[in-house]
N, C-alpha and C positions, 0 to 999 in steps of 0.2 A: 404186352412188352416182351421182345425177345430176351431168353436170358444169355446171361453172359458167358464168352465161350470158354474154356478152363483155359487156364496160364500154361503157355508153353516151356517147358525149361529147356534151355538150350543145350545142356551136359544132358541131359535124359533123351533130347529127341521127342519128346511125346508130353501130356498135358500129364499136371502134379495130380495125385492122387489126393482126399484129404488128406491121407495122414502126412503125407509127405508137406502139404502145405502147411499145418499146425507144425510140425516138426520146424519148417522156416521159419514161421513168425514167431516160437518159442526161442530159438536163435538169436534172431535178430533181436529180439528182447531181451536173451542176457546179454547180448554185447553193447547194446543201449544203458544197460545198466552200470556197465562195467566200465564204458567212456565216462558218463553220468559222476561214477566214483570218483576215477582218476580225474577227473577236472575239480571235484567236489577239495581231492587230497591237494591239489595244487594251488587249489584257491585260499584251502586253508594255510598252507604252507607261507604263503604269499603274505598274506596277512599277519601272519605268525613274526615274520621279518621285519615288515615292514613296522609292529608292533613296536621290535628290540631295537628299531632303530631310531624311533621317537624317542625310546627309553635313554637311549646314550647319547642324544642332542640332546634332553633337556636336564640329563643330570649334571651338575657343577662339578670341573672337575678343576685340581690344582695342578703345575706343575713343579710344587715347592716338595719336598719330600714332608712326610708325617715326623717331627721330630717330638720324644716325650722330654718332658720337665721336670725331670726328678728332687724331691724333697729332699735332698742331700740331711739335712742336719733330722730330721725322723728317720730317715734309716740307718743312720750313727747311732741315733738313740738306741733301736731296735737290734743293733749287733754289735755296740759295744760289750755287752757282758762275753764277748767270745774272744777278747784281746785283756792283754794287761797293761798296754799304754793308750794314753788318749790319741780316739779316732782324731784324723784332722779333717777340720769340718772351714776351709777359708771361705772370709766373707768377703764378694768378689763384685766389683761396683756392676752398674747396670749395663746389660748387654749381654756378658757371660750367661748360661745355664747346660744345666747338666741333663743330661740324657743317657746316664746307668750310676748307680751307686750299688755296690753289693761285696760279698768275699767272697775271694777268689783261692782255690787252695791247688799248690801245683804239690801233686803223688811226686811225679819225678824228682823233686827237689826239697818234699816235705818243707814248705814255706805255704804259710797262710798270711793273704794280706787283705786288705783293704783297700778297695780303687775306685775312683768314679771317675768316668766320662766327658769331659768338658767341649763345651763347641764356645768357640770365643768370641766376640765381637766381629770379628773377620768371617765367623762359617768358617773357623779351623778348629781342630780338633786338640784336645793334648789329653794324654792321661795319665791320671795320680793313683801309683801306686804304693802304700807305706805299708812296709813290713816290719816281723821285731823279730831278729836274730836269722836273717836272710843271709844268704852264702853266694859263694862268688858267682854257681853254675847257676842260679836263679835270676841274679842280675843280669849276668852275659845274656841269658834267652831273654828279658823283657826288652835289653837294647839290640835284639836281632845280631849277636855276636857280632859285636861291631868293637873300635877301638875309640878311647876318647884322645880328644884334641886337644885338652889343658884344661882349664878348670878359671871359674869365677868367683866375686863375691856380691853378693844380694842380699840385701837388709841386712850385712850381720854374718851372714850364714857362706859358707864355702860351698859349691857347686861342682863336680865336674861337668864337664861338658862333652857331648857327643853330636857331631854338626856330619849329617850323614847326606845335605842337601844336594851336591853335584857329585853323589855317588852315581854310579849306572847301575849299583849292586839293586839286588832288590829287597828291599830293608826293613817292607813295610810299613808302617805307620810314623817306624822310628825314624823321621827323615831330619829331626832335631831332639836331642836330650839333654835333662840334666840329672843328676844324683848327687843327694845328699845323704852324710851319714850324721848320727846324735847319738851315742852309746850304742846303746842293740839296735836303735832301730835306723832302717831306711826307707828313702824316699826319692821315687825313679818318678821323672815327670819325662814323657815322651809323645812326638804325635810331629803335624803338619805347621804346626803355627808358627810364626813368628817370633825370632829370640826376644823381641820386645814385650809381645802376649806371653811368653815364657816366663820371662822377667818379671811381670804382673803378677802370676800367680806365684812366684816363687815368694813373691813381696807378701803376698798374702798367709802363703803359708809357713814364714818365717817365726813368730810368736810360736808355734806348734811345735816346731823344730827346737827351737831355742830354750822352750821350756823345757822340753825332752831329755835336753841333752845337761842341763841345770840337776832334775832328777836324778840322774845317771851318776852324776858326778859327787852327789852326796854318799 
């Protein structure tokens, strides 16, 4: 059998030496390996994706927001010892629930109060804040320095009123309010709801108010 004639290379002009030919096939071997990788890294990449993407079709997702459900009358319990008038705690028919109960202490104005979060029947919001011996510049900041409109009566109890709805100002949450006062203390109800849902909770936390202000006057 004739043997075979050595490989010409065409940049050389003349047949590969061994070492020159080992030197090729060592070559061509790392870059075999090196395609080998980079398909290996892309295929895992691929898969990798394609993994997260299974993941977030088959997770449940809402687009309601997470709202919490606050114990309102336990965490009255739990920080009443930090007031000297009864927290108001109204019982508020179904539909209403709360989503922050806590105190609140403003430095600026040295007023500590007591406020929770209410979302109402509608998905509007209002909140109650009651304080004892609150001052004027603590009131004007919770109703976003605003001016009131006149004033109501509700279960009993006198209200002013602060109706900030066809403002353009920007007023924040305070786009309806009411305040009441009962000796030292007051009670700022503000938010997006409804003077109707207003008027409900005002209803509710009338007994609170009233008794308060019973106390006071003894």
């Amino acid at each position: 059998m004739a043997e075979r004639a050595p490989r010409v290379v065409a940049e050389l002009g003349r047949p590969e030496t061994p070492e020159e030919t080992a030197a090729r096939k060592a070559e061509n071997s790392r870059k075999h390996r090196q395609r080998q990788t980079l398909r290996n890294l892309v295929l895992a990449l691929v898969a990798s994706l394609g993994l997260m993407l299974v993941i977030v079709l088959i997770v449940p997702r809402s687009n309601t927001a997470i709202e919490r459900d606050v114990d309102v009358p336990a965490v009255a319990e739990q920080v009443q010892p930090a007031f000297s008038n009864d927290l108001a705690v109204p019982v508020l028919p179904e539909g209403w629930r709360a989503n922050a109960a806590e105190v609140r202490n403003s430095k600026a104005d040295q007023v500590t109060a007591w406020y929770v979060g209410y979302l109402t029947p509608g998905d509007e919001y209002i909140g109650m804040s009651q304080a004892v011996g609150a001052n004027p510049s603590w009131v004007s900041t919770q109703l976003a320095r605003t001016l009131p409109v006149g004033t109501t009566e509700i279960a009993g109890v006198d209200w002013t009123v602060y109706d900030n709805r066809t403002s353009d100002a920007d007023v924040g949450n305070a786009r309806y309010g009411l305040v009441a006062e009962a000796g030292e203390q007051t009670i700022i109800l503000i938010g997006t709801a409804s003077p109707e849902e207003f008027a409900e909770l005002a209803t509710a936390l009338a007994p609170t108010i009233t008794a308060q202000g019973s106390t006071d006057s003894e």
